[in-house]
C-alpha positions, 0 to 999 in steps of 0.5 A, a space after each residue: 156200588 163196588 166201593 160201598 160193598 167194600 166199605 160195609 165189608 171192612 166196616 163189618 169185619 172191624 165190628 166183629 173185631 170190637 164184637 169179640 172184645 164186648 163178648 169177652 168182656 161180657 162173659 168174664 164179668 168186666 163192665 162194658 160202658 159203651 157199644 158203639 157203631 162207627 167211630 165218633 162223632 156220635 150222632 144218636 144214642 140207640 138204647 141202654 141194655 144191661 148197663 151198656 150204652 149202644 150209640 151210632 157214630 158218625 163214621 161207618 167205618 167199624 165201631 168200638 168198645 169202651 170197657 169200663 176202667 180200661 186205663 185204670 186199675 182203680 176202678 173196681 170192675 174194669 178191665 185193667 183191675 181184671 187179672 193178666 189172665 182175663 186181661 189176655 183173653 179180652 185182647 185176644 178175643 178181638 183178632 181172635 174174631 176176625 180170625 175164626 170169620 176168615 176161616 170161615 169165608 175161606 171155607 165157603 170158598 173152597 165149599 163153593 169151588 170144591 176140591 182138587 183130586 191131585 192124583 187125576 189130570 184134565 185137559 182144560 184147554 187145547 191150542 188150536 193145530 197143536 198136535 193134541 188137536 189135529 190127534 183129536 183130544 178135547 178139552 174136559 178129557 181125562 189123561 189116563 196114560 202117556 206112553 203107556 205109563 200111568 198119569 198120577 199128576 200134572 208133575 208126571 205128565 211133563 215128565 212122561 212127555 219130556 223125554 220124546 221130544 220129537 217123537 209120536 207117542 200114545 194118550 190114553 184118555 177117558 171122555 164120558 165114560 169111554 176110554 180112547 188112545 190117540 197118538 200125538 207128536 211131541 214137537 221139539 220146538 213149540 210155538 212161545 205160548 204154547 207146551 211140546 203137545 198143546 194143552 193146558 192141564 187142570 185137576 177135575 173137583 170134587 164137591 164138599 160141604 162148608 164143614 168139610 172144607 174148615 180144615 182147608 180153610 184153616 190151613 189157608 189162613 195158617 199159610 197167610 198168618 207164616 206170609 206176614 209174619 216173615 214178609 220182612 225176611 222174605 224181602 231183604 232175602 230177594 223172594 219177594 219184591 219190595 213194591 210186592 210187599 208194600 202195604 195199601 190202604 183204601 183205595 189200595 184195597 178198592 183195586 185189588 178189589 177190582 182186580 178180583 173181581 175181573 180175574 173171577 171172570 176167568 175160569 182158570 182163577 175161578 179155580 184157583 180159589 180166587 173170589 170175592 170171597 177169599 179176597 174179604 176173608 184174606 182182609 178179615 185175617 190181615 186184620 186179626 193178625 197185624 192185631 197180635 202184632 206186639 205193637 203197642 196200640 193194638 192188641 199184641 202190645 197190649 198182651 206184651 205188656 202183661 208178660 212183666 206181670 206174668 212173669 215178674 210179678 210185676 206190672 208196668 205203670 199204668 200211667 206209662 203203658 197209657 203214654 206209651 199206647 198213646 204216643 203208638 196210636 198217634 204214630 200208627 195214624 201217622 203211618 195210616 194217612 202216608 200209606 193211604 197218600 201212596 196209594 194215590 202218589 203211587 198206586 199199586 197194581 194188581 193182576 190176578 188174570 193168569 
């Protein structure tokens, strides 16, 4: 049941992709010959609307858009005989697709799990005999003060405690409504494991709605688009480790899948954003930014090769852009089926318990 959530789930979010080419399409008057879902073999023709053939194909794994003329600017109506400006916006619409559905399940998430108020502490868990259980603080208290300082952060609370190793100090906190001070002794040499005092800090959430969370939702994507397009720097720099950095298929995506899906087991990651739903709007993004990638085959090559057009006046040959595509697409299947292989030679694996 798990993999075929995964498979409709990515077969939908390539459907968007190709929905946002057909709606481009559509709206800039570029004839669109055929719809069709799943990739060929076809196996029904569905109907014919508007002069646009809707098909079912064999393999349920997305579908695709067949604008007329695509390769060939003969052919009045299609799209390579559009202008470069509605050329762009065609290739542009499809990542532009799964990048809006990726802020928007992002945003659900974030609406789902509410918002952290960053200047307020919560105790989430205390270790048992550890000093702030013996002095009685419980967990789902709010930390007011430490040593009679205020508590802005979680930042301030080690900087608070830090420098009274080995001393007894006083913690101001509130539990449903009441306001209690208790004195705990900060131990110079914790158990491995565990803080000077013996607790794991949290920031309490507020509630908001889906339309209040869209900003968090576009930073979220925001930050994924910076990490992959720096990945290569952030390698060769020692930041992040190569087998961290490895791309998976799909079966790599199935156990990074699995491993969401125990972590969203844990409170901790619960919190931290970690679902299922973050996890199909994190491939919807992956999907719309490797699409603008300036590869030739996907749709940053493409809108690569308008910019001679653009700039120069001067259009690359049709019959030499179709060679170059398709000598790319062949390769970028190359690279797909020995990414999918690795992914049974040598699995990744995933741990998002924290």
């Amino acid at each position: 049941m798990d993999i075929l959530t995964l498979i409709l789930a990515i077969a939908s979010m390539i459907l968007l992709h190709e929905l946002g080419h057909f709606l481009a399409c559509r709206l800039l008057g570029i004839e669109v010959e055929e719809f069709g879902i799943g990739f060929p073999p076809r196996v029904a023709h569905l109907f014919t609307w508007q002069g646009v053939e809707y098909t079912l194909n064999a393999l349920p794994l997305g579908g695709f858009v067949r604008p007329k003329g695509e390769g060939d600017p003969t052919i009045e109506g299609g799209l390579a005989a559009a202008s470069p400006a509605k050329r762009f916006a065609v290739y542009f619409a499809g990542p532009l697709m799964n990048i809006l559905t990726a802020i928007l399940l992002y945003s659900i998430s974030f609406a789902r799990i509410g918002m952290p108020i960053t200047n307020q502490v919560v105790i989430q868990t205390v270790a048992p005999e550890s000093p702030a259980a013996q002095a009685g603080i419980q967990p789902g208290d709010l930390l007011r003060s430490i040593a009679n300082q205020p508590v802005t952060d979680m930042n301030s609370v080690h900087e608070l405690v830090a420098p009274h190793s080995g001393e007894v100090i006083s913690m101001e906190i509130e539990r449903e409504g009441q306001t209690y001070t208790f004195d705990v002794l900060v131990r110079a040499n914790p158990p491995e494991g565990e803080g000077a005092i013996g607790i794991v800090m949290t920031y309490p959430y507020k509630p908001i709605s889906v339309i209040q969370a869209l900003p968090y939702g576009t930073m979220a994507v925001g930050a994924q688009a910076y990490t992959l397009f720096t990945l290569p720097i952030q390698v060769s720099r020692g930041v992040i480790a190569p087998e961290d950095a490895r791309l998976v298929g799909y079966k790599g995506m199935y156990d990074m899948y699995k491993a969401v899906q125990q972590a969203e087991e844990n409170p901790q990651a619960q919190r931290s954003g970690l679902n299922s739903i973050s996890f199909f709007a994190m491939i919807s993004a992956s999907l719309g930014i490797l699409n603008l990638l300036p590869i030739p085959a996907v749709d940053g090559g493409r809108i690569l090769f308008l910019l001679p057009e653009v700039v120069l006046r001067r259009r690359i040959p049709p019959e030499m852009e179709n060679v170059i595509n398709g000598v790319s697409f062949i390769v970028l299947l190359l690279l797909l089926v020995y990414i999918n292989l690795q992914d049974f030679i040598n699995p990744a694996h995933f741990n998002f318990v924290p």
